[in-house]
Each structure stands twice: as C-alpha cells, then as structure tokens.
C-alpha positions as CSV (number, residue, x, y, z in Angstrom):
1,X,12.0,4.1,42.9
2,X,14.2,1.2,42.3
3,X,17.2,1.9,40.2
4,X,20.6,-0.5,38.8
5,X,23.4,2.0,39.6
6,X,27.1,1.5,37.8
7,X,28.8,0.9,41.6
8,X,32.6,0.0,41.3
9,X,33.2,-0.6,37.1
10,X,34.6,-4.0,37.0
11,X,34.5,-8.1,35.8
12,X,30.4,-8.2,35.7
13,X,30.7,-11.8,37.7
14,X,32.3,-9.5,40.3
15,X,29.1,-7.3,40.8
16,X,30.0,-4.1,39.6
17,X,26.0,-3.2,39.7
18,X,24.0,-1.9,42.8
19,X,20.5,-2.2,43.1
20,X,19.2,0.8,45.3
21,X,16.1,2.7,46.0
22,X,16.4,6.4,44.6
23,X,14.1,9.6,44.4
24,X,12.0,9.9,41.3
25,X,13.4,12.3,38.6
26,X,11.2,14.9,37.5
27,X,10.8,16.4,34.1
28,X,12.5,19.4,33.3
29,X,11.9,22.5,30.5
30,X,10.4,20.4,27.1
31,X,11.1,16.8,28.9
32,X,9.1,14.1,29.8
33,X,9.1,11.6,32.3
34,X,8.2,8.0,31.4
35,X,7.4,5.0,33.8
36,X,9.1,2.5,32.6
37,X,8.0,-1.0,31.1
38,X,10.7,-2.7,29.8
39,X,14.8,-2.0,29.1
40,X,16.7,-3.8,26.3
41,X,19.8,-5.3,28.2
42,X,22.4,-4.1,25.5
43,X,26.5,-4.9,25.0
44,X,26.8,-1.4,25.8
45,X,25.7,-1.7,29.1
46,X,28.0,-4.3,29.7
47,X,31.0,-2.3,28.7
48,X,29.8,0.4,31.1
49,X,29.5,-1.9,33.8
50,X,33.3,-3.8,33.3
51,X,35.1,-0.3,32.9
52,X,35.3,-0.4,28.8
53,X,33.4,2.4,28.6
54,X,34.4,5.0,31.5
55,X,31.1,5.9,33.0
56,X,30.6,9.8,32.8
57,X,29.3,10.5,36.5
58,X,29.1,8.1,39.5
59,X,26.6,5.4,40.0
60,X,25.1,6.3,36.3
61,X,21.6,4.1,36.1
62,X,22.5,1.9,32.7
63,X,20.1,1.5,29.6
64,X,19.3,2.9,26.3
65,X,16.4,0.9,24.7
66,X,13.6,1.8,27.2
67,X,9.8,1.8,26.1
68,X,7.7,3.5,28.9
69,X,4.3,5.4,29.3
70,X,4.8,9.3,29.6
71,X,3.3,10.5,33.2
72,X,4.4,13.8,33.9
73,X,5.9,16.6,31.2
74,X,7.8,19.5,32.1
75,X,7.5,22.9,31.5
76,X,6.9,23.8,27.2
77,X,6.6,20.2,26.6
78,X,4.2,19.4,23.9
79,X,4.9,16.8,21.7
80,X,3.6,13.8,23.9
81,X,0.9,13.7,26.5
82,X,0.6,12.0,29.7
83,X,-0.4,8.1,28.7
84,X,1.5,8.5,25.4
85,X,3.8,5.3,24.7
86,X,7.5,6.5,24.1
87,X,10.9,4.5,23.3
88,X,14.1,6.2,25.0
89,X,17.4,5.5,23.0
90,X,21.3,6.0,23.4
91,X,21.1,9.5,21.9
92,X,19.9,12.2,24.0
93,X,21.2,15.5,23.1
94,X,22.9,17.1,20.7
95,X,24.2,20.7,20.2
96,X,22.4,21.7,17.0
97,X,25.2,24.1,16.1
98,X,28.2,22.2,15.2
99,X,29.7,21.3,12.2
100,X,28.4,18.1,11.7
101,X,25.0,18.7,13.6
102,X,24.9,21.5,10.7
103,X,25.4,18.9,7.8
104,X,23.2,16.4,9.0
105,X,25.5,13.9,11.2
106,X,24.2,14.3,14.4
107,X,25.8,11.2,15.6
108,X,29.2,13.2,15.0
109,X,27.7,15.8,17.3
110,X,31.0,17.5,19.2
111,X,29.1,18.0,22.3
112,X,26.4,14.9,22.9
113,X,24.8,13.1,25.7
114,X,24.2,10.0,25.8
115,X,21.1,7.6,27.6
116,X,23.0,5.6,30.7
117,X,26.2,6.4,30.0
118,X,25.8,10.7,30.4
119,X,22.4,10.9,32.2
120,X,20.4,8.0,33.9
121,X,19.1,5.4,31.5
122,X,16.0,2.4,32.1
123,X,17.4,0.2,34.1
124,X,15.0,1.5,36.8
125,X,11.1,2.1,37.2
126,X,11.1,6.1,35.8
127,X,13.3,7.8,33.5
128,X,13.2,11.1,32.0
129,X,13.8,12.3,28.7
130,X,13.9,15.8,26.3
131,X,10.9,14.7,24.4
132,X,12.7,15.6,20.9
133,X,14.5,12.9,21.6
134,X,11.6,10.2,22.4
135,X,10.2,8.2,19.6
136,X,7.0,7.4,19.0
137,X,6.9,3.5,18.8
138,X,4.8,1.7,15.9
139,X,1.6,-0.6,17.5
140,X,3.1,-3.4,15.6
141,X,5.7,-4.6,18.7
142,X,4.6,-4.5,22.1
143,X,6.4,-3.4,24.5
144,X,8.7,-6.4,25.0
145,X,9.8,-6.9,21.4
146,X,9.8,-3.0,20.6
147,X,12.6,-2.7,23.4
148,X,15.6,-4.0,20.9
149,X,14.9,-2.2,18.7
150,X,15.7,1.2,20.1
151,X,19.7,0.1,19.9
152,X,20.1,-3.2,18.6
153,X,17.7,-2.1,15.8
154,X,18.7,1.5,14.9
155,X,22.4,0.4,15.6
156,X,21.9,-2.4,13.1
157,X,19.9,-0.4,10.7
158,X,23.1,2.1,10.7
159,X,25.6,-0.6,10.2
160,X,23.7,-1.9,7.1
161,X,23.5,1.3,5.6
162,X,27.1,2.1,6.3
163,X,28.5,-1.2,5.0
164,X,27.1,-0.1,1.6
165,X,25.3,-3.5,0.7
166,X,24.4,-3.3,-3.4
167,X,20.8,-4.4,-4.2
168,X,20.8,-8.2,-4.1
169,X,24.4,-8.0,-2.9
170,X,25.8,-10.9,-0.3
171,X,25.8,-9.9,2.8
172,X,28.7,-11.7,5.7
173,X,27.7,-10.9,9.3
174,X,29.9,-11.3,11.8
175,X,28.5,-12.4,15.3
176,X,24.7,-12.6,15.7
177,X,23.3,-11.4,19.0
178,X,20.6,-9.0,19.4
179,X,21.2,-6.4,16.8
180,X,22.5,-8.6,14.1
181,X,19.4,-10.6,13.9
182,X,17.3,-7.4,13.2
183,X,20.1,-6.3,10.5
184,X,19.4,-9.7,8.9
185,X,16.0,-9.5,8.7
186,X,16.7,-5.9,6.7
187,X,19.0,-7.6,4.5
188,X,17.1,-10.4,3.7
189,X,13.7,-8.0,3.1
190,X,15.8,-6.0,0.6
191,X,16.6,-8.6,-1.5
192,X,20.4,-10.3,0.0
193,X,21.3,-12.9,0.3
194,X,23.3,-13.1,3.9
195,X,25.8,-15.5,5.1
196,X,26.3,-15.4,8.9
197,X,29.6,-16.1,11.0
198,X,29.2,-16.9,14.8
199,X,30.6,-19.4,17.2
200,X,27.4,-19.7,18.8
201,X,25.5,-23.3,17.5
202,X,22.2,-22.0,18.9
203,X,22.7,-18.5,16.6
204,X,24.0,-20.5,13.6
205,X,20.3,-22.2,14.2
206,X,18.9,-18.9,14.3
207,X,20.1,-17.3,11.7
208,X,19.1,-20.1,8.9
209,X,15.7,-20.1,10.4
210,X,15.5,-16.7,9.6
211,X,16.5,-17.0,6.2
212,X,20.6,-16.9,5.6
213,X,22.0,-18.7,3.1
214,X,24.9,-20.3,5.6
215,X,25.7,-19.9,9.0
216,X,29.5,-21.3,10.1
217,X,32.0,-20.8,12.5
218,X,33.2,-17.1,13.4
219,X,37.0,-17.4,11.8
220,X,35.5,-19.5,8.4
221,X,35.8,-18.5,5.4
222,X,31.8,-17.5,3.6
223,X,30.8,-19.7,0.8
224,X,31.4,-17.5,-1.3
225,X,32.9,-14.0,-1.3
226,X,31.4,-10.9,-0.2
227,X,30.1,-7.7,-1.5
228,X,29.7,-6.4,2.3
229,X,30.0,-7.5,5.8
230,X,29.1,-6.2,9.5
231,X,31.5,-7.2,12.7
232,X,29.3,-7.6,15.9
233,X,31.2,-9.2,17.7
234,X,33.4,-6.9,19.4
235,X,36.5,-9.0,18.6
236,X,39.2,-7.4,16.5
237,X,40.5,-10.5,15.6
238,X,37.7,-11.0,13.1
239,X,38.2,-7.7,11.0
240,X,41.0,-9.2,8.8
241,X,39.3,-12.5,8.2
242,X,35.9,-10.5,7.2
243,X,38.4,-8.2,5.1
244,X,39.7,-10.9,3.7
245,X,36.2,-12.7,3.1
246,X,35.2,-9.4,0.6
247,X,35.3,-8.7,-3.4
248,X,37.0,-6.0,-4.8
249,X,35.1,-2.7,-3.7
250,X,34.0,-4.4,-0.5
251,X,32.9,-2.3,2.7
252,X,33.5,-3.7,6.3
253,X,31.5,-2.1,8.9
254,X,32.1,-2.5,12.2
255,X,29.0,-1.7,14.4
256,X,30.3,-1.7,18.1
257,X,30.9,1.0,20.5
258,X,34.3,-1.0,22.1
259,X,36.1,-3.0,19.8
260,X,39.4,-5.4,21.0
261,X,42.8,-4.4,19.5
262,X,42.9,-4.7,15.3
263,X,45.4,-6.9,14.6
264,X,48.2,-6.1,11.7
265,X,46.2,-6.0,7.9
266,X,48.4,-7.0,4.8
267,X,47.2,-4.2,2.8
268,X,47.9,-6.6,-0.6
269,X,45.2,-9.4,1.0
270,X,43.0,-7.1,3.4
271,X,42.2,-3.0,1.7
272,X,43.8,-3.6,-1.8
273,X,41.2,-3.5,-4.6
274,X,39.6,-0.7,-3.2
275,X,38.2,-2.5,-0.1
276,X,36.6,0.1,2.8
277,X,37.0,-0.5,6.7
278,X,34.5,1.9,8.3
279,X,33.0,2.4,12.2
280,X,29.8,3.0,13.1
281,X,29.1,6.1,15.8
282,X,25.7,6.0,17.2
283,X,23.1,7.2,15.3
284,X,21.0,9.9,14.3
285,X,17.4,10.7,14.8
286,X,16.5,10.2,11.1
287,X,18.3,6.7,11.2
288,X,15.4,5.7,13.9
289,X,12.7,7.4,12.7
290,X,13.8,5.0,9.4
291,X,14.3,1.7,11.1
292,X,11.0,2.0,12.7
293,X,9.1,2.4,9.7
294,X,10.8,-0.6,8.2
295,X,10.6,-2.8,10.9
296,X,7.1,-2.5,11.4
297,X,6.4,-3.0,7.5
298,X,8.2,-6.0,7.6
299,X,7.5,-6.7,10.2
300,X,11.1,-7.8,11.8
301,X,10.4,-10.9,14.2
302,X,11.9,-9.7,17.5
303,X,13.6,-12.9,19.6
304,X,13.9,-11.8,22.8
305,X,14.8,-13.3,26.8
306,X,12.7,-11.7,29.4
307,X,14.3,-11.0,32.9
308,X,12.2,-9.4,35.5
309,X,14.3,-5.8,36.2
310,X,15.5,-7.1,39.7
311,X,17.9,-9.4,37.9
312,X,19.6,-7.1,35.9
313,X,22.5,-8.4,36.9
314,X,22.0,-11.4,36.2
315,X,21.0,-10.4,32.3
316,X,24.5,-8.8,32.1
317,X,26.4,-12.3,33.1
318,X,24.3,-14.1,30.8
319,X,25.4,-11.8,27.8
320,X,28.3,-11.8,28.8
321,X,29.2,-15.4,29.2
322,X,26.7,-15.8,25.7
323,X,23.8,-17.8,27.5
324,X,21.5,-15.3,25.5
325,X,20.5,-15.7,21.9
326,X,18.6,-12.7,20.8
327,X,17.8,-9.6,23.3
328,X,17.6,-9.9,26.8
329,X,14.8,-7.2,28.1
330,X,14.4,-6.1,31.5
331,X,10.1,-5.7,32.9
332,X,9.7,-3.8,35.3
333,X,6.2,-3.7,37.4
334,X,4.7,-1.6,35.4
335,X,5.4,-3.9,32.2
336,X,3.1,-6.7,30.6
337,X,3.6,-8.7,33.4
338,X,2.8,-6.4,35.7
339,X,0.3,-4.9,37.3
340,X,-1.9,-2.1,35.2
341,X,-0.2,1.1,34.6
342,X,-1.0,4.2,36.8
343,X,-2.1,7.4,35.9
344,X,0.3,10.2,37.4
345,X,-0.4,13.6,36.7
C-alpha cells in the first residue's frame, strides 16, 4: 500500500515526509482493518512532522481523523462487519485500570496510545484499529465532511465544554481553522453569541457567515467582554490578551496539543476575579460519541479543502503557511472520487 511516513522531523517546506510503498497491516485480536477514504490533514500532524511533537517510533504514518470501510476483522472482533463505515481518531488505547480511566477521564489515561503519533495513522490506503475505539459515523456527512470531525470536531467539542460557556454566554475564539469553525457552530446552536479573533481576512469572512457577532484581528480587543474564550491558535502570545478580554469568573481554554511559550500574566489584570486558565488533553470516547450526535442534529456545515493523498505534503505546507481555511482532507483511491470500493474478505 502507499503510506506518508514521518522521515527526518523537521521545517515541513524542508520535506520531512516520505511517501513509500509498505505491506498491508492486518488486524489483530478484536481489531479491524479499514481501507481508507479520506484523512483530516490536522495541526497535529504538522507538529509531528516539524519535530514539536517527538514522534514515538520511526517513520510513524501521520493521521487521526480517518473515515474508511472495514474489510477484514481480527480474531473476537464483533462490533463491525466487513463493509461497515468507521471514523478512526487520535485516541486509540487506554489502560482501563488507572486512576483516571477509573473516574471517567480517559483522556488522562497514564498509559495511552495515540492514532499517528504511537501506531500508524490514515495518511495511507489501510489502517487498522481496536474496534472499541472506532466510531460509528452518522449518514448525515459523507465521507469528506465527516473526516474533521473525528479531531477538529471532538477536539473542539472538548474545548467548548471545558471553557465552561453559561447558556447564552459570549463566546471569544481565538484563531479559526478547522476545529474552531465546528466549535462555533456548537456555540452558536446553543444559544451564544461568539465573537471571533483571527488574522486571517478570509476566516474573519467565514466566521460572520456562519453566524458570529464580530470577527477582528487576533491581538483586538472583543466588542464587548467575555464570559469564555477558546485559543486555537497555537500562539502563547494570545493567552494574556484573551485573559484579559474576560469578565470576572471567565474560563480560557486552550485547545492545542503544542502551544508557544506563555508569556508573563499580571495576575491583578489576567487571573484576578476568579478568572480560570485551563488545557485541553485529548478526549474521551464519550466526548465523541457526544459531538457526533450533535453535529449531525444540527447539522454542523463542514468547510473543507480536498487534496488527493499523494499530496500530503503539500496539504501540510498549506496549513502551515495558512493557505487553508477550514479542513484540508486527504482521498485516497478508494474515496468519493475514486474508483468503487472493493470487497476484501
């Protein structure tokens, strides 16, 4: 099969990404395999790729928002069958006997695995998958648009939740790539009313298409102050200007995996008055089984930049150097564009 393989981590306009041809994996005890149809291209990746994330073993195979066709299960597998559509996302193992897996924070697990960054991700024609760990996808996104939402959604969906938003609270969000424009879409269903900060002119458009209030410049102050905010950008330099941005009893949640160095907070102008800074780690199976259900109810409108999966590369620069606005998705041969999916048993 052709796979994207992390090569030599580094500046992503300095090809740190191989493309090579690889054996197909095969399922093992309660996995399945899945032929895959399209990959979300996500920030994560890109932080593999340039070395902010360490990769975990050599030449990993990137991707965590793969949605794919299950064509062979392994041994004791039971929950899909072969045809079955499946979404693969960043969390793919967890110990189940921890103290947080005990209490119901998964994402905290001490002993997790990860989807491209631990084991091979979708950034190739087959991946494979312990099938607790697959989602079912709803029929209302096909297989394009439901890609984004298996990070960028679920990721989003988290930060929301964790920023502590009060019904028909206002809403500041910081940076608005692929997952923020899902989070906004949340907001806005529930009742907020969202103000979005991003340097981008063409997101700015976006974003008051899709319904915010205002959309300015990243380091501007909102129209008005905040009850809670979200940082996607992964810029440090914009968590004292959304701190400062909030009322009294404000949450800031920060949403990336990698984040630039925070600088100095005045603790009078940023955290006094009860004001919260939290993270965001991951998420848990519940959080996606959630998001989902809500973003096919809404249903979310899904912007998204098709690349065909031999320019993989090429998606990564784009992010990178913000030519995309929305969620770039890799297809592979097997996708919609592609020719008709075959039956392996």
């Amino acid at each position: 099969m052709k796979a994207w393989v992390v090569r030599r981590p580094g500046a992503i306009d300095g090809g740190p990404l191989a493309l090579i041809d690889r054996k197909e994996p095969m399922p093992g005890p309660k996995e399945v395999r899945v032929r895959v149809s399209t990959c979300g291209v996500c920030r994560t990746d890109l932080h593999l790729a340039e070395g902010d994330l360490r990769p975990k073993r050599p030449e990993v195979v990137p991707g965590h928002e793969v949605v794919g066709r299950v064509d062979a299960v392994g041994p004791g597998a039971v929950r899909f069958g072969i045809g079955d559509r499946v979404g693969v996302a960043w969390l793919r193992h967890t110990c189940g006997r921890c103290r947080y897996c005990l209490r119901r924070a998964e994402n905290l697990c001490v002993g997790p695995r990860f989807t491209g960054w631990d084991d091979d991700g979708g950034y190739a024609e087959y991946a494979v998958v312990d099938e607790d760990y697959a989602y079912a996808l709803p029929d209302a996104f096909d297989d394009v648009h439901a890609a984004p939402l298996l990070c960028a959604g679920i990721i989003g969906y988290r930060a929301l939740r964790r920023s502590a938003l009060p019904p028909g609270g206002r809403l500041g969000i910081y940076g608005f790539g692929a997952s923020a424009h899902l989070a906004a879409q949340v907001a806005l269903h529930e009742g907020a009313t969202v103000h979005v900060l991003t340097r981008s002119a063409e997101a700015q458009r976006q974003a008051l298409a899709l319904g915010a209030a205002s959309a300015g410049a990243a380091g501007d102050a909102p129209p008005e102050p905040l009850d809670a905010a979200i940082l996607f950008a992964p810029v440090g330099d914009l968590v004292p200007v959304a701190l400062a941005a909030l009322e009294a009893g404000g949450t800031l949640a920060v949403a990336g995996i990698h984040l630039t160095d925070v600088p100095p907070l005045n603790y009078e102008r940023h955290l006094f008055r009860e004001r919260t800074l939290t993270s965001v780690t991951a998420n848990t199976r519940q959080d996606g089984e959630e998001f989902l259900a809500v973003a096919a109810a809404i249903p979310l409108q899904v912007r998204v930049v098709p690349f065909p999966l031999a320019e993989a590369d090429r998606a990564l620069r784009d992010l990178a150097h913000d030519r995309i606005t929305g969620a770039a998705v890799l297809v592979t041969d097997a996708g919609p564009a592609g020719p008709a999916r075959r039956e392996r048993v």
